[in-house]
C-alpha positions as YAML, in Angstrom:
chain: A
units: angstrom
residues:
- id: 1
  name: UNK
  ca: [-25.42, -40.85, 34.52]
- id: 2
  name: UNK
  ca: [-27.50, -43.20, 32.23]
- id: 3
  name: UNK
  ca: [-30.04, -43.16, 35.24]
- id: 4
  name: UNK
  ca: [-30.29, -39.34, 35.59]
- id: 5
  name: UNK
  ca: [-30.19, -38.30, 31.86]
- id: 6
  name: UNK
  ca: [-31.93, -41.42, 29.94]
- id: 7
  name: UNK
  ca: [-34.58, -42.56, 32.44]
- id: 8
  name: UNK
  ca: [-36.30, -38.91, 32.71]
- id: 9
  name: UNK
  ca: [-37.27, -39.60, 28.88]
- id: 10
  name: UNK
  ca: [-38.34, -42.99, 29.38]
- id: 11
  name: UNK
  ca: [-42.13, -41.24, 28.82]
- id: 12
  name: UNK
  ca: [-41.63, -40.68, 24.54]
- id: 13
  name: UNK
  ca: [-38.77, -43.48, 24.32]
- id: 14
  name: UNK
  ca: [-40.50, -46.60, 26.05]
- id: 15
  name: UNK
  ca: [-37.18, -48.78, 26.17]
- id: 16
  name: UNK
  ca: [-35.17, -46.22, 28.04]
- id: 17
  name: UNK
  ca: [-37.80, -47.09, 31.02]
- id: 18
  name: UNK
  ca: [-35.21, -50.30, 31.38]
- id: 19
  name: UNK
  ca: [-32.99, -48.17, 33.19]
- id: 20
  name: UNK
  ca: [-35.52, -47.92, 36.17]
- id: 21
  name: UNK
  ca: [-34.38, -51.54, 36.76]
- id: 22
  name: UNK
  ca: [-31.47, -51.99, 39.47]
- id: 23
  name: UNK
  ca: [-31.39, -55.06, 38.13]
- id: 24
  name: UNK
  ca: [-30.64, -54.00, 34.59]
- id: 25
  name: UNK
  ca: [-28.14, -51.37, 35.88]
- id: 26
  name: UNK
  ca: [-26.07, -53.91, 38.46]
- id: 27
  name: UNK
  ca: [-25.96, -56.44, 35.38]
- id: 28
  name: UNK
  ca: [-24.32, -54.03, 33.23]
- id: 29
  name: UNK
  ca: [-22.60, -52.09, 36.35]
- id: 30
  name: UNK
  ca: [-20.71, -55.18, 36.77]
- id: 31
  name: UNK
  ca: [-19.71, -55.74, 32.81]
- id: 32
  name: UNK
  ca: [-18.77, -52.17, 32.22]
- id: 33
  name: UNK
  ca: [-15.94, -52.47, 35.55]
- id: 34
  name: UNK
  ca: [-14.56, -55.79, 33.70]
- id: 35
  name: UNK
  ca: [-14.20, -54.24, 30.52]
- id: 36
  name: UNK
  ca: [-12.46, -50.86, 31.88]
- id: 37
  name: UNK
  ca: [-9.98, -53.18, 34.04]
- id: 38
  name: UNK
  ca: [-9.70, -55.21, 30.60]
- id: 39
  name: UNK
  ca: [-9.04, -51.71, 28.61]
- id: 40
  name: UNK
  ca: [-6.78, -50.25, 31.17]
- id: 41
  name: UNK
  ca: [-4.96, -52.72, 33.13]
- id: 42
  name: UNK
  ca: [-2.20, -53.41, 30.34]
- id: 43
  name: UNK
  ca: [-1.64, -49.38, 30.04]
- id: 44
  name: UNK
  ca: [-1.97, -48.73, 34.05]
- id: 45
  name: UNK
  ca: [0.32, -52.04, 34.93]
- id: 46
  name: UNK
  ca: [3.16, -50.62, 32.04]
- id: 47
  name: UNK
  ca: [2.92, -46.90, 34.17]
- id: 48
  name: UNK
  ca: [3.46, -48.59, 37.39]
- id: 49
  name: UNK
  ca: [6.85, -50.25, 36.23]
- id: 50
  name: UNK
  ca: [7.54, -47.20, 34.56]
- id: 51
  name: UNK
  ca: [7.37, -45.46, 38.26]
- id: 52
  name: UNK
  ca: [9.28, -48.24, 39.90]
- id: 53
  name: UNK
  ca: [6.21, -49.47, 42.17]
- id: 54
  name: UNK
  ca: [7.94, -53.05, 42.46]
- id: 55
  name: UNK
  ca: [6.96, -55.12, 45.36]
- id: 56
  name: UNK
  ca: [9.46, -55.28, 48.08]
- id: 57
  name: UNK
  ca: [9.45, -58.69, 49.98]
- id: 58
  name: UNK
  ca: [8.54, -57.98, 53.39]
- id: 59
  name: UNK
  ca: [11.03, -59.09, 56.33]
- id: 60
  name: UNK
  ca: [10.21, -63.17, 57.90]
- id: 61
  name: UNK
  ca: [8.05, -63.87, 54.91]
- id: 62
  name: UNK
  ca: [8.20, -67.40, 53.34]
- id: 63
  name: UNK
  ca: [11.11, -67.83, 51.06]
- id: 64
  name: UNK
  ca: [8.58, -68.33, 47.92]
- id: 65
  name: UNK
  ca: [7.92, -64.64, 47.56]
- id: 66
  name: UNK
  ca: [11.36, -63.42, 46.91]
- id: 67
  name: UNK
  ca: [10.06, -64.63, 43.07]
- id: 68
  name: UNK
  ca: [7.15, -61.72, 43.92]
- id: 69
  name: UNK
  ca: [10.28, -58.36, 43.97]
- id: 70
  name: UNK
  ca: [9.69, -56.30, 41.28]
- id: 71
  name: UNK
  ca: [6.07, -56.89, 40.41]
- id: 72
  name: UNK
  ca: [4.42, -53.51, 39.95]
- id: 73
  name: UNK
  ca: [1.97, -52.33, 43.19]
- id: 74
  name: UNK
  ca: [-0.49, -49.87, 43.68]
- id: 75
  name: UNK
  ca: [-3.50, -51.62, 41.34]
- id: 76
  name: UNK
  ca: [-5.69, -50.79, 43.71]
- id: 77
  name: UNK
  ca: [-5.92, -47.47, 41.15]
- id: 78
  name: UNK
  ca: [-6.95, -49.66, 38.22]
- id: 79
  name: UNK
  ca: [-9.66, -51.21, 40.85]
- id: 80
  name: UNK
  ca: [-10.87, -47.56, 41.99]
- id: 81
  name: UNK
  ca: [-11.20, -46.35, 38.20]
- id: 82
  name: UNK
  ca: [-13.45, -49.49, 37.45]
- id: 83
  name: UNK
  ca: [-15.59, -48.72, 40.68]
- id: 84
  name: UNK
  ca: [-16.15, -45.38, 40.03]
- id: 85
  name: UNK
  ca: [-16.46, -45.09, 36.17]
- id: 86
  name: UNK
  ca: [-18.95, -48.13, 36.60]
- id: 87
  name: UNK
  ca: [-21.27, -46.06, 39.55]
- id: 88
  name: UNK
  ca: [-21.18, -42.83, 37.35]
- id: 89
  name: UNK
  ca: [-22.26, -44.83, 34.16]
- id: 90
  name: UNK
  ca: [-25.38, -47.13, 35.86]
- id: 91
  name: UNK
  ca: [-25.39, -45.46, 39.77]
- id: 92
  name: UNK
  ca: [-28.46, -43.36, 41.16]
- id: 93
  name: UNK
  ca: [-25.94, -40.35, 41.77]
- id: 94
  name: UNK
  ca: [-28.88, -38.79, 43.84]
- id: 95
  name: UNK
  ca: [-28.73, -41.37, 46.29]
- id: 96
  name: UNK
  ca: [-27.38, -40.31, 49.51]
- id: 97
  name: UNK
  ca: [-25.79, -43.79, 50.27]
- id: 98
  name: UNK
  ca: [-25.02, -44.29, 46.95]
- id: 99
  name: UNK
  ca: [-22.78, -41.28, 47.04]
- id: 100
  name: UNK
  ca: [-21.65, -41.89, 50.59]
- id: 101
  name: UNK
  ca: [-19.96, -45.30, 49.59]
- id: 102
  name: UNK
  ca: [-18.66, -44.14, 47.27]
- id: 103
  name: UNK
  ca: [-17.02, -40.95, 48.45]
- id: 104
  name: UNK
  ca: [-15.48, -43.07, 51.31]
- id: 105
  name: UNK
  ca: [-14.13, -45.58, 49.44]
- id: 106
  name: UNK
  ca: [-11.95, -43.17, 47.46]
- id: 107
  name: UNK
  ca: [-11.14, -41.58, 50.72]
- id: 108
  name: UNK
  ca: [-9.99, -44.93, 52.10]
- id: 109
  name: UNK
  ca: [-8.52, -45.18, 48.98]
- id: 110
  name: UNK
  ca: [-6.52, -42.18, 48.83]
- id: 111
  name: UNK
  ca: [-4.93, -42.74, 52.53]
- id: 112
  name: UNK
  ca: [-3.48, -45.96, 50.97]
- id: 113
  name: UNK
  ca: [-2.70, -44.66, 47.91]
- id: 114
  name: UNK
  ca: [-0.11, -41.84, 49.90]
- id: 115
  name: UNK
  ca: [0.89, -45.52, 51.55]
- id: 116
  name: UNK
  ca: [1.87, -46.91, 48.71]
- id: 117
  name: UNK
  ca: [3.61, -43.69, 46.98]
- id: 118
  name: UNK
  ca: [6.00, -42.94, 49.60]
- id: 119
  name: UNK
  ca: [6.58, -47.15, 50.13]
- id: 120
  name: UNK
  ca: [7.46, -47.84, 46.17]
- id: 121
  name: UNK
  ca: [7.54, -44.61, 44.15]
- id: 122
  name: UNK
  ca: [9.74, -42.68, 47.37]
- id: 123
  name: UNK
  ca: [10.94, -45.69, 48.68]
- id: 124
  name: UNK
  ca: [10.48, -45.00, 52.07]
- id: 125
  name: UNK
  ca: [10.67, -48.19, 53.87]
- id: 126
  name: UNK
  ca: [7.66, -47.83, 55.66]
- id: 127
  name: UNK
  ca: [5.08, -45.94, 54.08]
- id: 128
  name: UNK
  ca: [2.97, -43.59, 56.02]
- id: 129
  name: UNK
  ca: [3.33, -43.34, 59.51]
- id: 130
  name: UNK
  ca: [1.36, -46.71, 61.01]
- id: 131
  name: UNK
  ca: [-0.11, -44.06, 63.76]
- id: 132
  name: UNK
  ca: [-1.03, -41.17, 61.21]
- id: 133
  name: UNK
  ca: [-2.65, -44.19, 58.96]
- id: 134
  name: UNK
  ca: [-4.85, -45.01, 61.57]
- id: 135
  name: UNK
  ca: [-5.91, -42.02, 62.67]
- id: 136
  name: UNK
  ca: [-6.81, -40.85, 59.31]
- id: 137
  name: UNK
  ca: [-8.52, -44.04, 58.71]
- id: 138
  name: UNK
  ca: [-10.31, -43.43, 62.52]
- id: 139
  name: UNK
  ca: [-11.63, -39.94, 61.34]
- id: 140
  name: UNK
  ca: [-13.14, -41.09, 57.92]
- id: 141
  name: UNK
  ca: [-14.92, -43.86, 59.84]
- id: 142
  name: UNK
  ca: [-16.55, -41.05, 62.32]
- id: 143
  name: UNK
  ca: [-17.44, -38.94, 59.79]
- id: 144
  name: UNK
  ca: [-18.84, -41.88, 57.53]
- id: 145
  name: UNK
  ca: [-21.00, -43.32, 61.34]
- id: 146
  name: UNK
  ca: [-21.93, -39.63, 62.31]
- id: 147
  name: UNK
  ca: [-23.31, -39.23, 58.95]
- id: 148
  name: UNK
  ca: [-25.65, -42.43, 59.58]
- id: 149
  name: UNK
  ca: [-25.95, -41.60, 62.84]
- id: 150
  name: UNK
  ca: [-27.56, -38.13, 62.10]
- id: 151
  name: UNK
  ca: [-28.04, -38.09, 58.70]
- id: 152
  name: UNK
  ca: [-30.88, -37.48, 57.16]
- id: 153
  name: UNK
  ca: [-31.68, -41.13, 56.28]
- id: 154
  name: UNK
  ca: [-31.76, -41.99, 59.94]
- id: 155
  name: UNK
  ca: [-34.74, -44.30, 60.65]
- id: 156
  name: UNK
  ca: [-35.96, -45.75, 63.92]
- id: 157
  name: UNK
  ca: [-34.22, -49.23, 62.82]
- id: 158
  name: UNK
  ca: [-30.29, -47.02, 62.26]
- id: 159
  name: UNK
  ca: [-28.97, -48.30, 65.65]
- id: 160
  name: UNK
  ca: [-30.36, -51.38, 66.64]
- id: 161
  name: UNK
  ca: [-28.29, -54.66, 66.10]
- id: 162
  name: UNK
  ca: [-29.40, -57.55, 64.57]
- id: 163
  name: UNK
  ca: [-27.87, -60.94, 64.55]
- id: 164
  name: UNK
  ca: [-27.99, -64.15, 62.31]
- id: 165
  name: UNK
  ca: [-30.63, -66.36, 63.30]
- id: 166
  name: UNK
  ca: [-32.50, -63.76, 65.11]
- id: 167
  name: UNK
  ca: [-35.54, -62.51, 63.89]
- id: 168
  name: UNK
  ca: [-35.80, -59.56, 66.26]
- id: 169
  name: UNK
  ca: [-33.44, -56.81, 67.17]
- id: 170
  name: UNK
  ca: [-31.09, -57.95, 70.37]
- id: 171
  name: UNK
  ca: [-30.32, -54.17, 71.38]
- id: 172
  name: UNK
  ca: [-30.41, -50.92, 71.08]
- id: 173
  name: UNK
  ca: [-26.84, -49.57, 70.73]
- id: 174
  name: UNK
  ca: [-28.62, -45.64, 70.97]
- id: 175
  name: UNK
  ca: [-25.21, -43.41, 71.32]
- id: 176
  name: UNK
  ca: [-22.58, -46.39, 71.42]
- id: 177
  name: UNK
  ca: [-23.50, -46.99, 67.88]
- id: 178
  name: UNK
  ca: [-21.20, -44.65, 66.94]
- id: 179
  name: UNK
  ca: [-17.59, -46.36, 68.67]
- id: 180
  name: UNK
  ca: [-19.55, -49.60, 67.61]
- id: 181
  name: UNK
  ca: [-19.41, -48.19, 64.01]
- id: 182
  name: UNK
  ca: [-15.69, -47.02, 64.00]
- id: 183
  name: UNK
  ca: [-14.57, -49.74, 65.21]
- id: 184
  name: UNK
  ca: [-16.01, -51.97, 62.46]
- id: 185
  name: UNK
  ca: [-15.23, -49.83, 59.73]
- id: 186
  name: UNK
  ca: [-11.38, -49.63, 60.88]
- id: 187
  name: UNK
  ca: [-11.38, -53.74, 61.28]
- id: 188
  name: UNK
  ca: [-12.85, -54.50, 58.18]
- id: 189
  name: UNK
  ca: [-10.40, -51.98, 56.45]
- id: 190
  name: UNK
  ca: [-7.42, -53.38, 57.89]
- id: 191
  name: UNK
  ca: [-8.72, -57.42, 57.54]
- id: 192
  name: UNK
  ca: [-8.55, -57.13, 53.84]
- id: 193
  name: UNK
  ca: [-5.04, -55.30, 53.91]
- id: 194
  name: UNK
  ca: [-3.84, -58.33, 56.10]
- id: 195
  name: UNK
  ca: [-5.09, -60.85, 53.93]
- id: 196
  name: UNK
  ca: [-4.06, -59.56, 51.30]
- id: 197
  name: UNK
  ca: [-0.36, -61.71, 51.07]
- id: 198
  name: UNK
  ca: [-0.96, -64.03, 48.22]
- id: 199
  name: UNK
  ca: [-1.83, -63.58, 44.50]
- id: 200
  name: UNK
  ca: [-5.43, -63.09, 44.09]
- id: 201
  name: UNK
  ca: [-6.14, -64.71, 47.49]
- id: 202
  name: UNK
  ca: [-7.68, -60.54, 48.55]
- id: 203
  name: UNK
  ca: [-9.31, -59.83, 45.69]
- id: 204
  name: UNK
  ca: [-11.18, -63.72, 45.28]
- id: 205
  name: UNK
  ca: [-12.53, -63.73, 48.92]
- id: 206
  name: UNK
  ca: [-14.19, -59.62, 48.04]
- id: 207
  name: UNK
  ca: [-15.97, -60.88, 45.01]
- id: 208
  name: UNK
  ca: [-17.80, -63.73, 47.53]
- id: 209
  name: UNK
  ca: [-18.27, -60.65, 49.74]
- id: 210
  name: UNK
  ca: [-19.60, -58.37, 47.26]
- id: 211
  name: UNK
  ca: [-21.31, -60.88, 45.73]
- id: 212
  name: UNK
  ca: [-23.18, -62.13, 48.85]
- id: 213
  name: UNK
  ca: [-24.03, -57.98, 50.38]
- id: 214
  name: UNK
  ca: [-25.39, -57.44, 46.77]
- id: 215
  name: UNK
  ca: [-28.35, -59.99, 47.64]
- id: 216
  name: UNK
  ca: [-28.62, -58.45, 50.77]
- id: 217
  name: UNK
  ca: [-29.02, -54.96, 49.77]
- id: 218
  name: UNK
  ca: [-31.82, -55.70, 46.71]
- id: 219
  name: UNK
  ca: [-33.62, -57.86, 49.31]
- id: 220
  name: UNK
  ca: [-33.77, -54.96, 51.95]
- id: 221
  name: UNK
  ca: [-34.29, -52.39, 49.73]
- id: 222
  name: UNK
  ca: [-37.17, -54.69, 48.42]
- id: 223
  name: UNK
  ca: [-40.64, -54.04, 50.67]
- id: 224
  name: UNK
  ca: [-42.35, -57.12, 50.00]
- id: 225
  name: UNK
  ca: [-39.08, -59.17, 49.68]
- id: 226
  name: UNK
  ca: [-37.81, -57.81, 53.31]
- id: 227
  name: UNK
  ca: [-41.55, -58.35, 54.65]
- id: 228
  name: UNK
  ca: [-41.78, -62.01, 53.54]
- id: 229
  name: UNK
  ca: [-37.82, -62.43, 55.35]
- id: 230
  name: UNK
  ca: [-38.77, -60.68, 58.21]
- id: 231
  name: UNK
  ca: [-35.67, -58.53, 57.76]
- id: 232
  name: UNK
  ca: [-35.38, -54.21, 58.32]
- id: 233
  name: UNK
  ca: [-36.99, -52.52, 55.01]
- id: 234
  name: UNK
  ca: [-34.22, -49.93, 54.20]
- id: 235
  name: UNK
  ca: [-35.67, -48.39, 50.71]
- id: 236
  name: UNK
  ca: [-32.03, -46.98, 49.80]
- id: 237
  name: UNK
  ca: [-30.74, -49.65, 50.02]
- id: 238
  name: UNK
  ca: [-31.73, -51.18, 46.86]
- id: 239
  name: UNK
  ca: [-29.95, -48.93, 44.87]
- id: 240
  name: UNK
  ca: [-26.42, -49.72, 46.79]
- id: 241
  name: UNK
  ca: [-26.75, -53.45, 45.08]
- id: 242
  name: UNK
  ca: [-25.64, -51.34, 41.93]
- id: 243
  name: UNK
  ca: [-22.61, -50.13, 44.04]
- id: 244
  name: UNK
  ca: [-22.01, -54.14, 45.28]
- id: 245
  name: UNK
  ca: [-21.99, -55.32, 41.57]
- id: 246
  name: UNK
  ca: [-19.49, -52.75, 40.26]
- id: 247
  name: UNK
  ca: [-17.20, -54.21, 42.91]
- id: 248
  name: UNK
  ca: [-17.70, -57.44, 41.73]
- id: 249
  name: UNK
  ca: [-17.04, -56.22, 38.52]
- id: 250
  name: UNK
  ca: [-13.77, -54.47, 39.24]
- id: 251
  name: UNK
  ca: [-12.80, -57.80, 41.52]
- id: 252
  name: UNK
  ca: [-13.27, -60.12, 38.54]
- id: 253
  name: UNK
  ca: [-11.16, -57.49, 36.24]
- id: 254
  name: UNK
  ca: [-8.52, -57.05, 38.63]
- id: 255
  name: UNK
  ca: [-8.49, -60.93, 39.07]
- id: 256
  name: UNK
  ca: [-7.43, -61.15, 35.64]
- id: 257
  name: UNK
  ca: [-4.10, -60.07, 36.45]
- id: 258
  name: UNK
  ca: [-3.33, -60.83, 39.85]
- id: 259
  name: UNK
  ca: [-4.11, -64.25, 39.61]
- id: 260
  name: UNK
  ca: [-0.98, -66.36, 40.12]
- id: 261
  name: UNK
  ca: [1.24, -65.14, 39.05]
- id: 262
  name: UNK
  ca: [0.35, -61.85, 39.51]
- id: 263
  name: UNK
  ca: [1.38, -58.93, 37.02]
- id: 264
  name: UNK
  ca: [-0.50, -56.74, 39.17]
- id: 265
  name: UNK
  ca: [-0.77, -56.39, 43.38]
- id: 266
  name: UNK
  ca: [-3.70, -53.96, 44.81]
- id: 267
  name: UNK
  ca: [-1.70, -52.85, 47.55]
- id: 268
  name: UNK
  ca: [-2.75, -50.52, 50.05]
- id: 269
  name: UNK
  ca: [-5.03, -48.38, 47.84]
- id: 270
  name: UNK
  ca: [-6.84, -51.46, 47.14]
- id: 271
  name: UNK
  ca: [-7.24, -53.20, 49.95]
- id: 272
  name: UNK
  ca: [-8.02, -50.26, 52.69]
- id: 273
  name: UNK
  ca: [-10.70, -49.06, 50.00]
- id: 274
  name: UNK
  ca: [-12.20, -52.36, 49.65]
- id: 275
  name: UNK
  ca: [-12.40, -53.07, 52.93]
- id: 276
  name: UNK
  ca: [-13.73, -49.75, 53.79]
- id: 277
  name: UNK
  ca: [-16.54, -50.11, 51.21]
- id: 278
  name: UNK
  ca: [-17.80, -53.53, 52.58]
- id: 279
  name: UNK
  ca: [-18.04, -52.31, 56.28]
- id: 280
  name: UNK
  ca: [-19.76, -49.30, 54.77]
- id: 281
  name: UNK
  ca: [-22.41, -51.21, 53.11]
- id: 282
  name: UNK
  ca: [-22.87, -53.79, 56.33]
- id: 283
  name: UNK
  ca: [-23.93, -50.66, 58.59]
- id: 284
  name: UNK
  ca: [-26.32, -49.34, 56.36]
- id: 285
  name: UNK
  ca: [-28.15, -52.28, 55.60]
- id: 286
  name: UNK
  ca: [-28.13, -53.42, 59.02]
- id: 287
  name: UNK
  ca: [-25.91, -56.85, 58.72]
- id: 288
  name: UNK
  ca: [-23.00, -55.56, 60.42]
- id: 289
  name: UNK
  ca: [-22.40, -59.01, 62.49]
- id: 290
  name: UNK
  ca: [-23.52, -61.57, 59.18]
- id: 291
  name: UNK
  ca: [-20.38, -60.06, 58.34]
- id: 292
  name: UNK
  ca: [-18.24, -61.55, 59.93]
- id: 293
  name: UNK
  ca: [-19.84, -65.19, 58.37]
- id: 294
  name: UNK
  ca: [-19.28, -63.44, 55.15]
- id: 295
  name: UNK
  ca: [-16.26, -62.57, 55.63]
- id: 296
  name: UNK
  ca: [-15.15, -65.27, 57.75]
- id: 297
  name: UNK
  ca: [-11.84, -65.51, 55.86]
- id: 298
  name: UNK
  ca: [-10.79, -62.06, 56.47]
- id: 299
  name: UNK
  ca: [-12.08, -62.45, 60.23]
- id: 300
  name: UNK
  ca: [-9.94, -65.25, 60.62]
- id: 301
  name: UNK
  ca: [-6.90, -63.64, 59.03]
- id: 302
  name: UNK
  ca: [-7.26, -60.78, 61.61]
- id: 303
  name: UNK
  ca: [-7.92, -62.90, 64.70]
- id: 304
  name: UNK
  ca: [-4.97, -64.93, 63.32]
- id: 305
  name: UNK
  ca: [-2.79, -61.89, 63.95]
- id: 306
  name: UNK
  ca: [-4.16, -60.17, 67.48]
- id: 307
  name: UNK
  ca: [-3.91, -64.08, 68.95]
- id: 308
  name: UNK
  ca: [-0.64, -64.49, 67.65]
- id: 309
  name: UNK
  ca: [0.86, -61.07, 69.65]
- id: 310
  name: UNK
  ca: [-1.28, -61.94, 72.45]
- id: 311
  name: UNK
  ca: [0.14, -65.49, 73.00]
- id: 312
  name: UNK
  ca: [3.82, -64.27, 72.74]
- id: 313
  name: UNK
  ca: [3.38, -61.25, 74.80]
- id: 314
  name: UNK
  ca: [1.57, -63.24, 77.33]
- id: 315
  name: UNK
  ca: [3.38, -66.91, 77.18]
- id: 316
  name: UNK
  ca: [6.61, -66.45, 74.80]
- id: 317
  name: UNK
  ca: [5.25, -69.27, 72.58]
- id: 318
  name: UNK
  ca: [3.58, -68.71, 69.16]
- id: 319
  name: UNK
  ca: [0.11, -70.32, 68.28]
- id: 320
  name: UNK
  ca: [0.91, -70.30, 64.45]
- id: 321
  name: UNK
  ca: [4.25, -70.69, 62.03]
- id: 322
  name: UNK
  ca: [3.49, -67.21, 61.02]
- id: 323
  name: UNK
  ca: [0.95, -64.75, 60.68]
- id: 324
  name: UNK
  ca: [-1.38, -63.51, 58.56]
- id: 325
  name: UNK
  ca: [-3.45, -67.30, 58.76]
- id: 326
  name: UNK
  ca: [-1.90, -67.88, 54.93]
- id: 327
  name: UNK
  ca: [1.64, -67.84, 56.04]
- id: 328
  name: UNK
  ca: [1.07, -70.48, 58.39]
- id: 329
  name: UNK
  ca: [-0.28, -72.79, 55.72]
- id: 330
  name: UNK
  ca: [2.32, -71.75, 53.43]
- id: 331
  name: UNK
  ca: [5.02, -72.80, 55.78]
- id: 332
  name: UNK
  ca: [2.88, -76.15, 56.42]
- id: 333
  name: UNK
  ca: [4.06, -76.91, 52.88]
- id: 334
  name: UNK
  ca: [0.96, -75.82, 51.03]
- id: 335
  name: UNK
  ca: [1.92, -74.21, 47.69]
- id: 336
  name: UNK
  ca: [0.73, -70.91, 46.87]
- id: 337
  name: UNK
  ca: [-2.51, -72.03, 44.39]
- id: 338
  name: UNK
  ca: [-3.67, -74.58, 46.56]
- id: 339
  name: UNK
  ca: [-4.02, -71.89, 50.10]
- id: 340
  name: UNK
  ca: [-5.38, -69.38, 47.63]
- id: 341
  name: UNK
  ca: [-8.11, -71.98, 46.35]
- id: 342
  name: UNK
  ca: [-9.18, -73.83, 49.60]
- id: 343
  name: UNK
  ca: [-9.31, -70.14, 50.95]
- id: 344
  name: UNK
  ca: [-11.97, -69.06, 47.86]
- id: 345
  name: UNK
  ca: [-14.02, -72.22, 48.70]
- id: 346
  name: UNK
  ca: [-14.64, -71.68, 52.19]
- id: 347
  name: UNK
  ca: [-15.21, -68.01, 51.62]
- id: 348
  name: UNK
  ca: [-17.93, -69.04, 49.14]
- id: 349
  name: UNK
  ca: [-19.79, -71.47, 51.63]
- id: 350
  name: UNK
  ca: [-19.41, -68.69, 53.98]
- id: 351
  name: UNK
  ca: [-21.17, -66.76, 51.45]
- id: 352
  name: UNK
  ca: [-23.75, -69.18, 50.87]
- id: 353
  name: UNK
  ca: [-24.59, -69.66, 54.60]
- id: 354
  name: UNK
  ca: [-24.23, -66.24, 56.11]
- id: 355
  name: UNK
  ca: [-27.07, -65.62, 53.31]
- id: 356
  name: UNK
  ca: [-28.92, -68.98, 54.15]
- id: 357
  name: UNK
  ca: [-29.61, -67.41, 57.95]
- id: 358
  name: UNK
  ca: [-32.43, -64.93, 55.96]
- id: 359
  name: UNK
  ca: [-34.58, -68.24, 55.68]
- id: 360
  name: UNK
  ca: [-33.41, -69.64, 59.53]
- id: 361
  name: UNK
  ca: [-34.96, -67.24, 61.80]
...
């Protein structure tokens, strides 16, 4: 909003040509999102007791998080609110990805928002229907690839794939872009949901991740900076490091109350529209497989899971204590803080390399 009705007058008020900056705007893109989670979490974390949105302990988790019943869900609506307020305030609305994040992460959003409603507010045991919930979250990843795929913003670079350490393109994907798309979009939706099992453990590793695809996007929306890296110049990108930054922002707010021990849990609405934003962001600024360095954590978390069926379908003997990855360590006799912590500081080196590979090409 600032962009689109301050900017145009930047011509008889000099200083309002500041807002021309992505810079400028991601720096402040990122406060405003703290402050609204700082204004609003205390009334929005009151409404959600009010509604009865009290965690349930799930069935063969460790005995520890029977202490977790009763603490309000659903915060992933304080998170959205910061997101959203933050883009409209400092965001390029006219920006086709700009717009296209962000209309899919509130779709994402809203399928695990209905999750969460009929799980704590209906108490249905079980939320919404696990096949319905990934079919809707199947058709809002086609729609979101189709749109790259044939949107208007298509470029001769959309569907080739690129890999760390690799200055050139290894393939053309052409058509299979699109399954290739779904398919990450759904994963990365779902790895966040699965990791997210321990206070503030979810919400840490997506600052890294935001933090780290913010870089990315103001270097390859950069022309000189993506020549000298001998990376894909995407111009729109640039303006999507606004969109990275207000999720770093509403991360770093939402931290403030679901670090241990949380007031606050982001449940489904949170974590499906987090997920959904990142693997958004990693197809349009081509560094869909640095992802998973960046988000090695969640990656692992998810792999943690499919091995875990596969061995006991396959063998009738389990790889791990219990999955997601955290469990296991939790039942290794880690507490709570120190899994949570060792998890943030690999998922910051991951972070820190998965960026490094720009320079080792």
């Amino acid at each position: 909003m600032f962009y689109q009705f301050l900017y145009p007058l930047h011509s008889e008020f000099f200083a309002f040509n500041v807002f021309r900056y992505i810079t400028f705007r991601s720096a402040y893109a990122t406060v405003t999102a703290i402050l609204i989670c700082f204004i609003f979490g205390p009334p929005i974390i009151k409404k959600l007791k009010a509604l009865g949105t009290g965690e349930k302990v799930r069935e063969y988790t460790p005995e520890g998080h029977a202490r977790k019943i009763g603490t309000p869900s659903m915060g992933g609506v304080l998170i959205l609110l910061a997101i959203i307020s933050s883009i409209i305030l400092w965001g390029n609305l006219s920006d086709k990805y700009t717009m296209l994040v962000l209309i899919a992460t509130c779709a994402y959003g809203i399928i695990g928002f209905f999750d969460d409603y009929l799980k704590f507010v209906k108490k249905s045991s079980k939320g919404l229907h696990a096949r319905f919930k990934i079919i809707t979250q199947i058709l809002i990843s086609a729609a979101v690839t189709l749109y790259i795929y044939f949107g208007p913003n298509r470029t001769a670079e959309t569907t080739l794939l690129y890999i760390p350490f690799i200055t050139q393109p290894v393939i053309d994907l052409s058509f299979v872009y699109i399954p290739f798309g779904v398919l990450l979009l759904v994963s990365t939706t779902n790895s966040v949901n699965l990791t997210d099992g321990l206070d503030g453990l979810a919400i840490g590793l997506v600052i890294f991740v935001a933090a780290a695809y913010a870089g990315l996007c103001y270097l390859t929306g950069h022309v000189k900076m993506a020549d000298y890296l001998l990376i894909p110049y995407i111009p729109s990108s640039a303006e999507l490091t606004v969109f990275c930054m207000s999720v770093l922002g509403a991360g770093i707010g939402f931290l403030w109350f679901n670090a241990h021990p949380a007031e606050i849990f982001m449940g489904d609405t949170g974590s499906l529209s987090l997920g959904g934003s990142i693997g958004i962001i990693s197809l349009l600024i081509k560094k869909e497989i640095i992802l998973i360095i960046i988000g090695g954590i969640f990656a692992a978390e998810t792999l943690s899971v499919i091995l875990q069926v596969l061995s006991f379908k396959l063998f009738k003997k389990r790889i791990f204590l219990m999955t997601p990855l955290h469990h296991h360590f939790e039942l290794k006799g880690w507490s709570e803080s120190k899994i949570i912590v060792r998890f943030w500081i690999v998922g910051a080196m991951l972070a820190l390399i998965a960026v490094s590979t720009l320079k080792i090409r």
